[in-house]
BARODREN-144767 format. One record per residue: residue number from 1; y, x, z of N, C-alpha, C in turn. Coordinates in Angstrom, 1 decimal, always signed. Layout:
BEGIN
(NUM; (Y; X; Z); (Y; X; Z); (Y; X; Z))
...
//
This chain:
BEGIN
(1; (+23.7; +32.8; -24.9); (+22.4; +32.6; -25.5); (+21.5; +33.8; -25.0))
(2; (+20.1; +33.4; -24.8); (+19.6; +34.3; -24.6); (+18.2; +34.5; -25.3))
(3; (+17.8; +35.5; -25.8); (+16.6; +35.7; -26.9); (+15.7; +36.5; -26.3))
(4; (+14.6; +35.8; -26.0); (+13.2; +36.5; -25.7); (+12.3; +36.7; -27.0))
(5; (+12.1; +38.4; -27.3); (+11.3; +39.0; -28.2); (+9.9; +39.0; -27.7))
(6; (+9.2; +38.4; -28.4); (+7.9; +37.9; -28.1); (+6.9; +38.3; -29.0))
(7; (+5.5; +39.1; -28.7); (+4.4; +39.2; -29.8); (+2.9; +38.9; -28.8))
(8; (+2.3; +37.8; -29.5); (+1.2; +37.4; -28.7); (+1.9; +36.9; -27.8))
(9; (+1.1; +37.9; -26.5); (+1.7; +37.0; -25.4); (+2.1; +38.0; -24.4))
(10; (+2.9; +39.2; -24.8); (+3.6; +40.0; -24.4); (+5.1; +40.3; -24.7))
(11; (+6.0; +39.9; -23.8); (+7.6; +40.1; -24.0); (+7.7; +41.5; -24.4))
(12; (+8.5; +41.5; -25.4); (+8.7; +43.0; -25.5); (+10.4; +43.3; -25.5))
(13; (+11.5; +42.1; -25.6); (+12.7; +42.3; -24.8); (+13.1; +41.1; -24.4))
(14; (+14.3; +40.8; -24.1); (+15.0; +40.2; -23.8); (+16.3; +40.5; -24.3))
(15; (+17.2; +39.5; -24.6); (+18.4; +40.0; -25.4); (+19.3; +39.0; -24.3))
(16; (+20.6; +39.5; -23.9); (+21.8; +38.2; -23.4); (+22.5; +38.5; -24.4))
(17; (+23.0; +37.8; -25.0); (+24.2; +37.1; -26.2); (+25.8; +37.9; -25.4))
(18; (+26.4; +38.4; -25.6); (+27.7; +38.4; -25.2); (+28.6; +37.2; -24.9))
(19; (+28.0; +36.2; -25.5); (+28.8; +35.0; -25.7); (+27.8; +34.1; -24.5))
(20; (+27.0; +34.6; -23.6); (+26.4; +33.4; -22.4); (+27.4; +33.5; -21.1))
(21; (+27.0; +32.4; -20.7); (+27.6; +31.8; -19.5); (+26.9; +31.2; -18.6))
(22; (+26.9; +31.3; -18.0); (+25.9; +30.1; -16.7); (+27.2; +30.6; -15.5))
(23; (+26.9; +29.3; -14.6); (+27.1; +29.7; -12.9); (+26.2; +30.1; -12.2))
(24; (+26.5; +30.7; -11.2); (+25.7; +31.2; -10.2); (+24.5; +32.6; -10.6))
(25; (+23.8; +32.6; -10.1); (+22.6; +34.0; -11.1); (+21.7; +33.4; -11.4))
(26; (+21.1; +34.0; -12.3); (+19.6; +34.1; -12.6); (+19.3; +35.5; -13.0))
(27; (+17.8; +35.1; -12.9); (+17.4; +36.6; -13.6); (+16.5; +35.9; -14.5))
(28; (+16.4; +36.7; -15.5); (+15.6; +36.5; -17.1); (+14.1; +37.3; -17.0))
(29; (+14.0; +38.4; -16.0); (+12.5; +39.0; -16.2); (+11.9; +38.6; -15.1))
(30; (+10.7; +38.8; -15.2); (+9.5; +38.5; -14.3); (+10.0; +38.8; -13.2))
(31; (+9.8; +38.6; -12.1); (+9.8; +39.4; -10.9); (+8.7; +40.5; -10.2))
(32; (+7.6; +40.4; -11.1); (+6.7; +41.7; -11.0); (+7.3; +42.8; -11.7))
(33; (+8.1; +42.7; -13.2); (+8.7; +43.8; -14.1); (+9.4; +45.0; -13.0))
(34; (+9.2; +45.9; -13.4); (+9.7; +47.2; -13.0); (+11.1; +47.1; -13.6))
(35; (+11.7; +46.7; -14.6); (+12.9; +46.6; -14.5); (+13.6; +44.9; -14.4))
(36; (+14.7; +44.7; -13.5); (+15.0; +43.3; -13.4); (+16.0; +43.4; -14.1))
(37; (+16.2; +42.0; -14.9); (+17.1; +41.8; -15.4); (+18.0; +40.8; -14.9))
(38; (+19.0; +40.4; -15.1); (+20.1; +39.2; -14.2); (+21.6; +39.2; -14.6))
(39; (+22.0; +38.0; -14.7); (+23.2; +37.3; -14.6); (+23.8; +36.9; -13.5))
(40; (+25.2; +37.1; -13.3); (+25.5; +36.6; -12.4); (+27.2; +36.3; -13.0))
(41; (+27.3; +35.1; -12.1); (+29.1; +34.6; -12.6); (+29.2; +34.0; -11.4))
(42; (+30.5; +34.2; -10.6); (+31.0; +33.7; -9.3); (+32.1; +33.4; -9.3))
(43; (+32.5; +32.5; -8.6); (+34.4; +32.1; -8.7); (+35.1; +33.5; -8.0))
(44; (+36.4; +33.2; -7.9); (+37.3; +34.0; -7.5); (+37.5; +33.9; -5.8))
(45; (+37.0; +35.0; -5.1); (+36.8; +35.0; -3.3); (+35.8; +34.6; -3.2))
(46; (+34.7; +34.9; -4.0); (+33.2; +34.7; -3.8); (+32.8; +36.2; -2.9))
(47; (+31.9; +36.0; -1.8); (+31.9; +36.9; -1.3); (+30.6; +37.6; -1.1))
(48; (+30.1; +38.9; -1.7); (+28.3; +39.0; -1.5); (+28.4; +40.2; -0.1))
(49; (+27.6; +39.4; +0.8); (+27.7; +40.2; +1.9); (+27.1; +41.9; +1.6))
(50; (+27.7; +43.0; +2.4); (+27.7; +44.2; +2.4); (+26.0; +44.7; +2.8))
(51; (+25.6; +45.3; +1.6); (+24.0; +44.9; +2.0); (+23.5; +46.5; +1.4))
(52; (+22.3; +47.1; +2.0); (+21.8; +48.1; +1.4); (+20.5; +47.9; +1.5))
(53; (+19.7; +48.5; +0.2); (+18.2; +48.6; -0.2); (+17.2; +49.4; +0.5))
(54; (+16.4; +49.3; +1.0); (+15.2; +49.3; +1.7); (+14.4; +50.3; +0.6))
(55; (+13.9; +51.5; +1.8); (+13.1; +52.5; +0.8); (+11.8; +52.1; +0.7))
(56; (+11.3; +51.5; -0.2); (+10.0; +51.0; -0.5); (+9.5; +51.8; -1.8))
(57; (+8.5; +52.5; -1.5); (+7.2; +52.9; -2.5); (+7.5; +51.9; -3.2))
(58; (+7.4; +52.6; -4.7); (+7.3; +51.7; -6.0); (+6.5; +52.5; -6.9))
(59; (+5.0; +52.1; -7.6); (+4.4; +53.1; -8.8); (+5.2; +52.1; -10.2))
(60; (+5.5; +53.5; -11.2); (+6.1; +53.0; -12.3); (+5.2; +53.4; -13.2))
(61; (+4.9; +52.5; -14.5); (+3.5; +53.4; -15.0); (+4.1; +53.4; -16.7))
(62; (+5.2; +52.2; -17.2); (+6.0; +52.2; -18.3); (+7.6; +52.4; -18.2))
(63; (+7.8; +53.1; -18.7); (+9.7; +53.5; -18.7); (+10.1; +51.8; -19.5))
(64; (+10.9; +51.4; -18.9); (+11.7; +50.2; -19.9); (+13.4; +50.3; -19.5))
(65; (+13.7; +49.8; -20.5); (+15.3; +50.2; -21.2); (+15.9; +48.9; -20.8))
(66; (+17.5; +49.1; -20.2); (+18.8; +48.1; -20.6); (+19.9; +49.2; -21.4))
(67; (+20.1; +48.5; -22.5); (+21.2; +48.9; -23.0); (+22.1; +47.8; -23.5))
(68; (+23.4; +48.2; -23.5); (+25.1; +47.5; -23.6); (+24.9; +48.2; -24.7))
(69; (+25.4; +47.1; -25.4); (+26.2; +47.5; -26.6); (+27.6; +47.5; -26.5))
(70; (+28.1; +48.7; -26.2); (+29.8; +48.8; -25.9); (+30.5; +48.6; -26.8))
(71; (+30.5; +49.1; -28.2); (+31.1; +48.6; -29.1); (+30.0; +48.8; -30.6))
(72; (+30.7; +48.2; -31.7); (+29.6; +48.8; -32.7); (+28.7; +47.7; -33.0))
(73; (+27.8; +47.9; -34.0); (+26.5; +46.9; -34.4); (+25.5; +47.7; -34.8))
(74; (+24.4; +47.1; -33.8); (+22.9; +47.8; -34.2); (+21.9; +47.2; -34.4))
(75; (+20.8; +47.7; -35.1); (+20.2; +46.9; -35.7); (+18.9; +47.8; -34.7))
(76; (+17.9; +46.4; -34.0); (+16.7; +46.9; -33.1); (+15.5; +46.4; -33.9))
(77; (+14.5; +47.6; -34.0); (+13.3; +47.3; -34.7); (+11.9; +46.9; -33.4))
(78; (+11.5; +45.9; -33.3); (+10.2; +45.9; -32.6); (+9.1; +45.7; -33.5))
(79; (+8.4; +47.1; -32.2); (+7.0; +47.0; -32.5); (+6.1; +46.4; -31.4))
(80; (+4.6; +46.6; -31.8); (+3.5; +46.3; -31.0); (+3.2; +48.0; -30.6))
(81; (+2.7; +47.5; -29.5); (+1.7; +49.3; -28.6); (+1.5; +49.7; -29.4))
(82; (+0.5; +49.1; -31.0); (-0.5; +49.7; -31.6); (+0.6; +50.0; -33.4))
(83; (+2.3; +50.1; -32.8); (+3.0; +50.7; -34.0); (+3.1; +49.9; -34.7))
(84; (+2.5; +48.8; -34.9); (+3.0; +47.7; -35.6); (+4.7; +47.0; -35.6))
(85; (+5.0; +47.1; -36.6); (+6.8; +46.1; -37.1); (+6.1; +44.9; -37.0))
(86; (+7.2; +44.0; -35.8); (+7.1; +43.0; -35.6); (+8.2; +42.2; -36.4))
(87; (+9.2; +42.5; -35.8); (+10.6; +41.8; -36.4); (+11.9; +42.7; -35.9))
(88; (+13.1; +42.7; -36.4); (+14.3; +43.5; -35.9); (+15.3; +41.7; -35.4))
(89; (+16.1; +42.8; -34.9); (+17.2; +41.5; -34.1); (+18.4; +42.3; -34.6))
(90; (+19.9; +41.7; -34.6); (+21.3; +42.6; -34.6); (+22.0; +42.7; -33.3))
(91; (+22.5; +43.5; -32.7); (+22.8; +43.6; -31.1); (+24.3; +44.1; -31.8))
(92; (+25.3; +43.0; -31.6); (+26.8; +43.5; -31.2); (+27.4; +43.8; -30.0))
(93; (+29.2; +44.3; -29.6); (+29.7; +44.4; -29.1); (+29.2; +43.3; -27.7))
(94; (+28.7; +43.9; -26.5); (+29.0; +42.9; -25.3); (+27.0; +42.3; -25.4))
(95; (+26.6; +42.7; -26.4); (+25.2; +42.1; -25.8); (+24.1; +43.3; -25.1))
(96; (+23.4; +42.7; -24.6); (+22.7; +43.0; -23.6); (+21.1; +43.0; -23.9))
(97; (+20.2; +44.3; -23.8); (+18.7; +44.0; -24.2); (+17.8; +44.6; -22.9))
(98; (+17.2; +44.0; -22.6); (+16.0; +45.0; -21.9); (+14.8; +45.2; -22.6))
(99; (+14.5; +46.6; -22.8); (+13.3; +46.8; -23.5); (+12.0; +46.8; -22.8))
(100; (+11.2; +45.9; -22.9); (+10.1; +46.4; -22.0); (+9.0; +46.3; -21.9))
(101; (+8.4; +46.0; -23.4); (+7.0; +46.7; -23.8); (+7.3; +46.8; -25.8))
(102; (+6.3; +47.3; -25.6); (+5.9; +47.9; -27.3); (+6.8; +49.0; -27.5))
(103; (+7.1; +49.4; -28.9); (+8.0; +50.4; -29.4); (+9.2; +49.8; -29.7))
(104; (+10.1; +50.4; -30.2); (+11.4; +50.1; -30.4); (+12.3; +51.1; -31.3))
(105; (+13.0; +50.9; -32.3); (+13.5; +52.2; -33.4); (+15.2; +51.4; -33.3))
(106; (+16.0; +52.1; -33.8); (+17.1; +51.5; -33.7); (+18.0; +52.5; -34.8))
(107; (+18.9; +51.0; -35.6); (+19.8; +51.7; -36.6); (+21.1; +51.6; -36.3))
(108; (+22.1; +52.0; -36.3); (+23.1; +52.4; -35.9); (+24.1; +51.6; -37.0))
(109; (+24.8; +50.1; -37.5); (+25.3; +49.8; -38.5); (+26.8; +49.6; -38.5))
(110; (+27.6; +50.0; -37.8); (+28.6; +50.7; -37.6); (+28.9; +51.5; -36.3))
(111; (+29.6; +52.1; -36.4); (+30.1; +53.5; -35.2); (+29.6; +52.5; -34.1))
(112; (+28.7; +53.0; -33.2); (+28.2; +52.3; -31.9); (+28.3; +52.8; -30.6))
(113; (+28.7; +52.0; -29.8); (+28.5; +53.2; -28.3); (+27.5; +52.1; -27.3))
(114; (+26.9; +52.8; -26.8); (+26.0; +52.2; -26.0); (+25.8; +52.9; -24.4))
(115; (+25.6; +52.1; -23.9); (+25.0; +52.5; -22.4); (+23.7; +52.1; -21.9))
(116; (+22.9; +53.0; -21.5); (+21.8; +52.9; -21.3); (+20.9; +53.2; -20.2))
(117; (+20.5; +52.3; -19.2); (+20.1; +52.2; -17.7); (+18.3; +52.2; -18.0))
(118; (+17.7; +52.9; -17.7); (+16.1; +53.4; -17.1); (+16.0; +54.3; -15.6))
(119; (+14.3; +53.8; -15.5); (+13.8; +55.0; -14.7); (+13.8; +56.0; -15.0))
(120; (+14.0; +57.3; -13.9); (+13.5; +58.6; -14.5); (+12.5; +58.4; -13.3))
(121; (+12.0; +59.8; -13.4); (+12.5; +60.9; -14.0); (+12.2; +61.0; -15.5))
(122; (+12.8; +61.3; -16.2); (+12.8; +61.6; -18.1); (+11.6; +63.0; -18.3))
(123; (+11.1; +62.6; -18.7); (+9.8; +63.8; -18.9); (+10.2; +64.5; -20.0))
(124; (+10.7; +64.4; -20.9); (+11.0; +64.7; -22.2); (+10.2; +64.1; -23.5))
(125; (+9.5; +65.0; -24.5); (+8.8; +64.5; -25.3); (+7.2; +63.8; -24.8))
(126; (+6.8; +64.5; -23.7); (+5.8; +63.9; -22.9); (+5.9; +62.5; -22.5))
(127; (+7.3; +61.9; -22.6); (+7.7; +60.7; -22.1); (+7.3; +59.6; -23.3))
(128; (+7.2; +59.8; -24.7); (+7.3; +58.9; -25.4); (+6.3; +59.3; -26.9))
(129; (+6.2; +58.3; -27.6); (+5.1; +59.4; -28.9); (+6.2; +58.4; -29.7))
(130; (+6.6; +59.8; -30.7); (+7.8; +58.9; -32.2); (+6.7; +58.4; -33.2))
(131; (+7.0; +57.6; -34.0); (+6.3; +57.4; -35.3); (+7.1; +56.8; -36.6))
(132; (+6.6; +56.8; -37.5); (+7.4; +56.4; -38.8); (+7.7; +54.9; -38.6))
(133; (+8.9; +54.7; -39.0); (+9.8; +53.7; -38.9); (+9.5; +52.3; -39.9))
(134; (+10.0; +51.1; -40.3); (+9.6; +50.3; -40.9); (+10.9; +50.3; -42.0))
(135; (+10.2; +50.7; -43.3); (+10.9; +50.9; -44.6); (+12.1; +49.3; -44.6))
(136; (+12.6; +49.9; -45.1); (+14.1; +48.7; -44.6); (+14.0; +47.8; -46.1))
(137; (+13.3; +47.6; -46.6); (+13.0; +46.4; -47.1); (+11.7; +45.6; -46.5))
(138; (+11.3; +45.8; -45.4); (+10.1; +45.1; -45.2); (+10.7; +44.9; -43.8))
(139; (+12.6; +44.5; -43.7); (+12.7; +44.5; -42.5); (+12.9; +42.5; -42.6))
(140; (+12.8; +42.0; -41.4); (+12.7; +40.5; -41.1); (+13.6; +40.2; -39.9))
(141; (+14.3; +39.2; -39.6); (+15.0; +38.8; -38.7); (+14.3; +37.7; -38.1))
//
């Protein structure tokens, strides 16, 4: 299954289900996005030829997130640019999100491990602005 987080008419993730399947690949993000997202499932002695990437100039102008949920349950808060709580989603074991516009807060609802793929370079606090979170009764699924 796969869940596109949507406000207006800006994606702000993408979710893959642990539990999806397809043959062959797809990809789920734009092909302008700065980060791609994709599936892929192949039989057994499928073969992808030995290939390397081409150094091409790229300007990156928003950092955007994949993170695995390696084990654990978390709970993702979306916002809009302008800080607004949109809605939260639950990310278990084996699913998959790309973050890649608005804000995003995240609660941790049992022991979690995650892995997490971006651009750097990481600027540090220059990279991001924190803000107050959405009081957890005004949360919505």
């Amino acid at each position: 299954m796969i869940d596109y987080i949507n406000h207006l008419t800006i994606n702000l993730a993408i979710i893959i289900r642990a539990n999806f399947e397809r043959e062959g690949i797809c990809f789920f993000s734009d092909e302008k996005d700065s980060q791609q997202l994709g599936y892929m499932k192949r039989p057994k002695s499928y073969v992808i030829k030995p290939h390397r990437h081409n150094l091409v100039k790229r300007e990156v102008h928003l950092t955007q997130e994949v993170l695995l949920i390696k084990s654990g349950m978390v709970r993702v808060d979306f916002y809009s640019d302008e800080q607004e709580y949109i809605k939260s989603s639950i990310l278990k074991a084996g699913d998959v999100i790309l973050l890649s516009n608005g804000g995003h807060g995240f609660e941790m609802l049992e022991e979690s491990e995650i892995i997490e793929v971006k651009q750097g370079p990481y600027f540090g606090e220059i990279d991001k602005i924190r803000f107050t979170p959405v009081d957890k009764k005004n949360i919505v699924f």
